[in-house]
N, C-alpha and C positions, 0 to 999 in steps of 0.2 A: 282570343286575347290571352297571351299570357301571363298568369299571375305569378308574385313574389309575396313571402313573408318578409318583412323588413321589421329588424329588430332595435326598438327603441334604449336596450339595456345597454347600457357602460361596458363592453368587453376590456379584456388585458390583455395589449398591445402585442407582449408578448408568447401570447396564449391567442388571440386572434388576426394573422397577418394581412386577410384577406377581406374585400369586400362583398363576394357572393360565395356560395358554398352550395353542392349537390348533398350534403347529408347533412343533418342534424349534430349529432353524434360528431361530426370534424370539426366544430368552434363550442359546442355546449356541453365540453369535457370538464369542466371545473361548474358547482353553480352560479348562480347569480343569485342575490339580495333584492327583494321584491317585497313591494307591499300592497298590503289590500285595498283596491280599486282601481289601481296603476294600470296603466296601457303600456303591457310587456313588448305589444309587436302591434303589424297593423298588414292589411291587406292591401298591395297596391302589385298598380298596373308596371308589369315589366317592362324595364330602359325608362322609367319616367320619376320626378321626382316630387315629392309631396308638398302643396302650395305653404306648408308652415317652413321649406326649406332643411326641413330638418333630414341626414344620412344617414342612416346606421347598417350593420348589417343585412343582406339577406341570402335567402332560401329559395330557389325557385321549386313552385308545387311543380308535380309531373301533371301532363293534361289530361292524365285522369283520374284526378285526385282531386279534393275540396280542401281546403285552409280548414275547417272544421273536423277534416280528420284525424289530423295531427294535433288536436287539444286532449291529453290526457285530464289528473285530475285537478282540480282547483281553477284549472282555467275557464274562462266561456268568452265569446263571442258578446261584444258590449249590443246591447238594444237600443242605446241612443243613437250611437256611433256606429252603423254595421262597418264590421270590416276590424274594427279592434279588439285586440285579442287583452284582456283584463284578467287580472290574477285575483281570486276569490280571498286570498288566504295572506296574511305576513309568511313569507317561507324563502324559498330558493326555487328558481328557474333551473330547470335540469331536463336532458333531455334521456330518455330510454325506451330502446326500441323502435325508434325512432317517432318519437311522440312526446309532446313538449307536456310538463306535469311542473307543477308546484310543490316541493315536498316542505313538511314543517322544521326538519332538519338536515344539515347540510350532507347531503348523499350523493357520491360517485359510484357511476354505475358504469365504472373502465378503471383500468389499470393508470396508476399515481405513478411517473417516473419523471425525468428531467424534463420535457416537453411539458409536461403537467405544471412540471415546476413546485414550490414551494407551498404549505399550506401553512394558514394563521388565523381562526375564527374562533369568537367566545362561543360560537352554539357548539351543540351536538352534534358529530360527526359520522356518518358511517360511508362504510367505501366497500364497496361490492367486491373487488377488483383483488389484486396483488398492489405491492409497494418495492419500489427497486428506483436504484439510480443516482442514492444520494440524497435523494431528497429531506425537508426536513417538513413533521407533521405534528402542527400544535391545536389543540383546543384547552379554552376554559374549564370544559365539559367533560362529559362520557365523547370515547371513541371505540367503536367496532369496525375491524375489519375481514372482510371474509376471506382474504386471499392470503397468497404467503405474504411474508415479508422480509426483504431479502435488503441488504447495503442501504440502509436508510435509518432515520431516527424520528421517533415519536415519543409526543408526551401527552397525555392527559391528566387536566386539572381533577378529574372526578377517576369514573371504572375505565378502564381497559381490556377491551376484549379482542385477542387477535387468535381469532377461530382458524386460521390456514396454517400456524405457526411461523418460528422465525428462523433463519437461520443464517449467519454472515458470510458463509463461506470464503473465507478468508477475507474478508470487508468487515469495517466496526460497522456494530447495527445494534442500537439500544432503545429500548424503551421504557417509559416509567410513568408510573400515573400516582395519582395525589391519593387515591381508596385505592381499591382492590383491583387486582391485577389476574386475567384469564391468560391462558396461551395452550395452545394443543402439542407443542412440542418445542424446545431450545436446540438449535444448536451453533455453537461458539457467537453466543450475544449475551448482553448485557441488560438486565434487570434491574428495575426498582420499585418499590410500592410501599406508598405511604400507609398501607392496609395490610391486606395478607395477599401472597400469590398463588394460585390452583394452577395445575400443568396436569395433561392428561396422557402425556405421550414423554418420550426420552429427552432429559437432560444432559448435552454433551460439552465439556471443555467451555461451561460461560459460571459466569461470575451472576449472582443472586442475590438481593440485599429488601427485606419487609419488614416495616417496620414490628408488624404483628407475627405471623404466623406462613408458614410456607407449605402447601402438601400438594403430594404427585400422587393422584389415584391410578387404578388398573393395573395393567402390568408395565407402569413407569420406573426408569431407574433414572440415579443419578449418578453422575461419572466426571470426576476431572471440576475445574476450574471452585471455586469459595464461593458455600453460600453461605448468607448470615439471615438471620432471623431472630428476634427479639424474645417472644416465647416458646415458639417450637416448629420442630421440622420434621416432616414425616414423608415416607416413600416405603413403597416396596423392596425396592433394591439401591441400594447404596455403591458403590467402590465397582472393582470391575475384579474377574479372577485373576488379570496380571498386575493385580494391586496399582492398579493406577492411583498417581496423588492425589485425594479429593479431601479438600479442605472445607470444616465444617465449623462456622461461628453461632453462638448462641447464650441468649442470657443480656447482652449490652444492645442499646438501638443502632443500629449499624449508621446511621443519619446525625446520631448524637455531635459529633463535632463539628458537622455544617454547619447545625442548627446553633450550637453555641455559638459558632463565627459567624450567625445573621445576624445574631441578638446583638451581641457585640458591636458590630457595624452599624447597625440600627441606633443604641443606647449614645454612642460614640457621636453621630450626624443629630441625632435629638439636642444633645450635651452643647453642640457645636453651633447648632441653629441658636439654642438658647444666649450662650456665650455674645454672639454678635448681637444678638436683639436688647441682651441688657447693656454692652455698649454703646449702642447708638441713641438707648435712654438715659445713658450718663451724660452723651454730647451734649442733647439739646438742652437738657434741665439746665447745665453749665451757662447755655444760651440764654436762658428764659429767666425774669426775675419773679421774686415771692413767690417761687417755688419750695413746698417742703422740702429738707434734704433727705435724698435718695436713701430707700429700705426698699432692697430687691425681693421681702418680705411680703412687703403691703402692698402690691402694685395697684393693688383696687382704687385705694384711699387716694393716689393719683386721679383718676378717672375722674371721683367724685370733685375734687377738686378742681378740677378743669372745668367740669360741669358748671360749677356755682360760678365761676371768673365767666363764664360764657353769659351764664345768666342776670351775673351782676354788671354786666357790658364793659366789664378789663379784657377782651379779648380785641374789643373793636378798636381801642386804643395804643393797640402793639403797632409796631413799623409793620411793613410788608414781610422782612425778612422773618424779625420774631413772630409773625402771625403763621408766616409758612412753618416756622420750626414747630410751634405751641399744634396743628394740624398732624404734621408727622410725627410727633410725643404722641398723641392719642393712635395713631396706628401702633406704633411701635410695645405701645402699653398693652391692646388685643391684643397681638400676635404673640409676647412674650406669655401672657398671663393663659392664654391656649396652648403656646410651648411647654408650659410647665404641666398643664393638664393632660398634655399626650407623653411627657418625659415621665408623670406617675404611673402612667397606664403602664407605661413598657417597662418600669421595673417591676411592678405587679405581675404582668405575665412572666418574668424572668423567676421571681419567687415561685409563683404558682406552677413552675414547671421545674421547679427541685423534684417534687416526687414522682412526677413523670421520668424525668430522666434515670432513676433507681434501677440500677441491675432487675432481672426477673429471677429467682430466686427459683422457681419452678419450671425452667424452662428446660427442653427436652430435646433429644433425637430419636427417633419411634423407626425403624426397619421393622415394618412390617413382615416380606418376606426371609432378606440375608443383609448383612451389612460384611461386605468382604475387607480382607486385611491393607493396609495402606492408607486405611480413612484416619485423617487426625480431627479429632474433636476439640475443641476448646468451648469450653462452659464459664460463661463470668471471665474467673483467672485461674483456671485452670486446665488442661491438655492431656493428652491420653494420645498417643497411638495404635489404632487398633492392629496386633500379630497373628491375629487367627480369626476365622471367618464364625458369626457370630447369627442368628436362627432367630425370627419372629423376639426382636430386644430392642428393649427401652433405655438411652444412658441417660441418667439426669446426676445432680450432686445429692449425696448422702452422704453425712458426716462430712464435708470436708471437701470431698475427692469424687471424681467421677466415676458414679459406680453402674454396671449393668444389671439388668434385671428384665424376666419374663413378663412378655407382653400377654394378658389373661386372653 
């Protein structure tokens, strides 16, 4: 008799065309979203259908193989129900080596390209594999990935770690993460990090922008396209001997003008919600009689007022319509009086982030090894091009002016 795994999980349509499959690994390329005690799969009899009616994918075992061998980890084999395969764990169905496992973060263990399609999860991500094709790849979270990464975009809400490095070759490919930023090597892509960025390997012809601190250990150079960095940037080698243009920002948050155009945007829709909600409380009070006249001040003192007409039974004596209006006065009175208490908030963080936003005053370029000629620095408001190649040096401002000096 021959056996099938038949798989109870939701596949995507576009990522699984088929109804039976000879390898694991050809439909359980992306994971699945699973929870603990769930009945991921089930053991049935080949060409036959299961009396709950229910279809899903399958698997057929080879006949000399057990459904049990294929359960890596978190899975097992249900004891009430033999024959169903039950997931130990909250995680993801993913299939490696050809053995189905539950991991507790969302892990690919194959190459991400346009057949993969598109990625968007609040968990933590990791990806064995390479990245190419276009694709775009988002988490809430931390993402790692081990492979290169080649014509695609990623972001992460938290760390970013792309251990294979990146490079576009002539394709945009950018990534950015909300902390700190890893990459084994750049070249011609695009950076960002709400954190600092570490590179272990060569910087070539991409653009760089942290909100904190940027450094390339070992024997890394950087060469060609703007980096910026808020307090400082450091590397071995800088510029190239045929003085390539490598443009160097430092001292201002490279992010500072988004961030005031969110605030902005934000304070603006706060302002605007507000606006309508104290209109629609001028409507009704117009509607409604022995009402206080309107102090967009005291919204409270409304409330209270409503309260007492409810409890002294003037509310039961309104028409239908003035009852309906007197009902949405009191919505209209919450939501304004919460509008004002999120429109406080937001000018408070806009104050509270004056001195965050402050030039860095000590901020640096550190050439460890050489920093060769062609490299233009800007400090704050200030610039320098460097004309001659320049030995184990520090530039920061002194007095004034961007001055160098030996690194101890």
């Amino acid at each position: 008799m021959a056996i099938e795994i038949e798989f109870l999980t939701v596949f995507s349509k576009k990522r699984v065309r088929k109804n039976r499959y000879d390898r694991l690994e050809d439909f359980l390329t992306i994971p699945v979203k699973v929870h603990q005690g769930q009945v991921v799969a089930r053991e049935i009899e080949a060409g036959t259908v299961h009396e709950d009616k229910k279809v899903g994918v399958r698997f057929t075992v080879p006949d000399d193989k057990e459904t049990a061998s294929y359960l890596g980890n978190k899975l097992s084999m249900s004891e009430r129900n033999p024959g169903d395969i039950v997931s130990q764990i909250n995680g993801f169905l993913c299939a490696h080596d050809e053995r189905l496992t539950v991991t507790r973060i969302f892990e690919v263990f194959a190459d991400i390209n346009m057949h993969a399609g598109n990625i968007s999860e609040p968990s933590p991500i990791r990806i064995h594999g390479g990245i190419t094709g276009g694709v775009k790849i988002r988490s809430n979270s931390d993402i790692e990935v081990l492979g290169l990464m080649e014509n695609a975009e990623i972001h992460a809400g938290g760390n970013l770690l792309l251990r294979g490095g990146l490079t576009g070759n002539g394709e945009l490919v950018s990534a950015s993460s909300g902390k700190d930023l890893y990459v084994k090597f750049v070249q011609q892509g695009k950076l960002e990090s709400g954190g600092s960025i570490t590179i272990d390997g060569p910087v070539m012809n991409s653009d760089l922008a942290a909100a904190k601190k940027i450094t390339l250990r070992g024997k890394a150079r950087l060469v060609g396209g703007v980096t910026m960095a808020k307090e400082e940037i450091s590397t071995p080698q800088i510029g190239s001997e045929a003085a390539t243009p490598t443009d160097i920002k430092l001292g201002k948050d490279p992010f500072l003008s988004r961030r005031k155009k969110k605030r902005a945007e934000t304070l603006q829709n706060a302002q605007e919600i507000l606006a309508v909600n104290t209109g629609k409380i001028r409507i009704a009070l117009n509607n409604l009689d022995g009402m206080p006249e309107f102090n967009p001040e005291d919204l409270l003192s409304y409330i209270f007022h409503m309260s007492d007409m409810t409890r002294e039974g003037k509310k039961e004596g309104l028409s239908n319509d003035k009852e309906e209006c007197f009902t949405q006065l009191g919505g209209y009175l919450l939501s304004t009086i919460y509008q004002k208490d999120q429109l406080k908030k937001i000018e408070a963080e806009v104050a509270s982030d004056e001195s965050y936003d402050a030039p860095c005053k000590n901020a640096s370029l550190k050439a460890i090894s050489i920093a060769h000629p062609g490299v233009k620095i800007s400090i704050i408001d200030e610039t320098i091009t460097l004309d001659r190649e320049y030995e184990n040096i520090r530039f920061a401002i002194k007095n004034g002016k961007i001055r160098p000096t030996a690194l101890k």
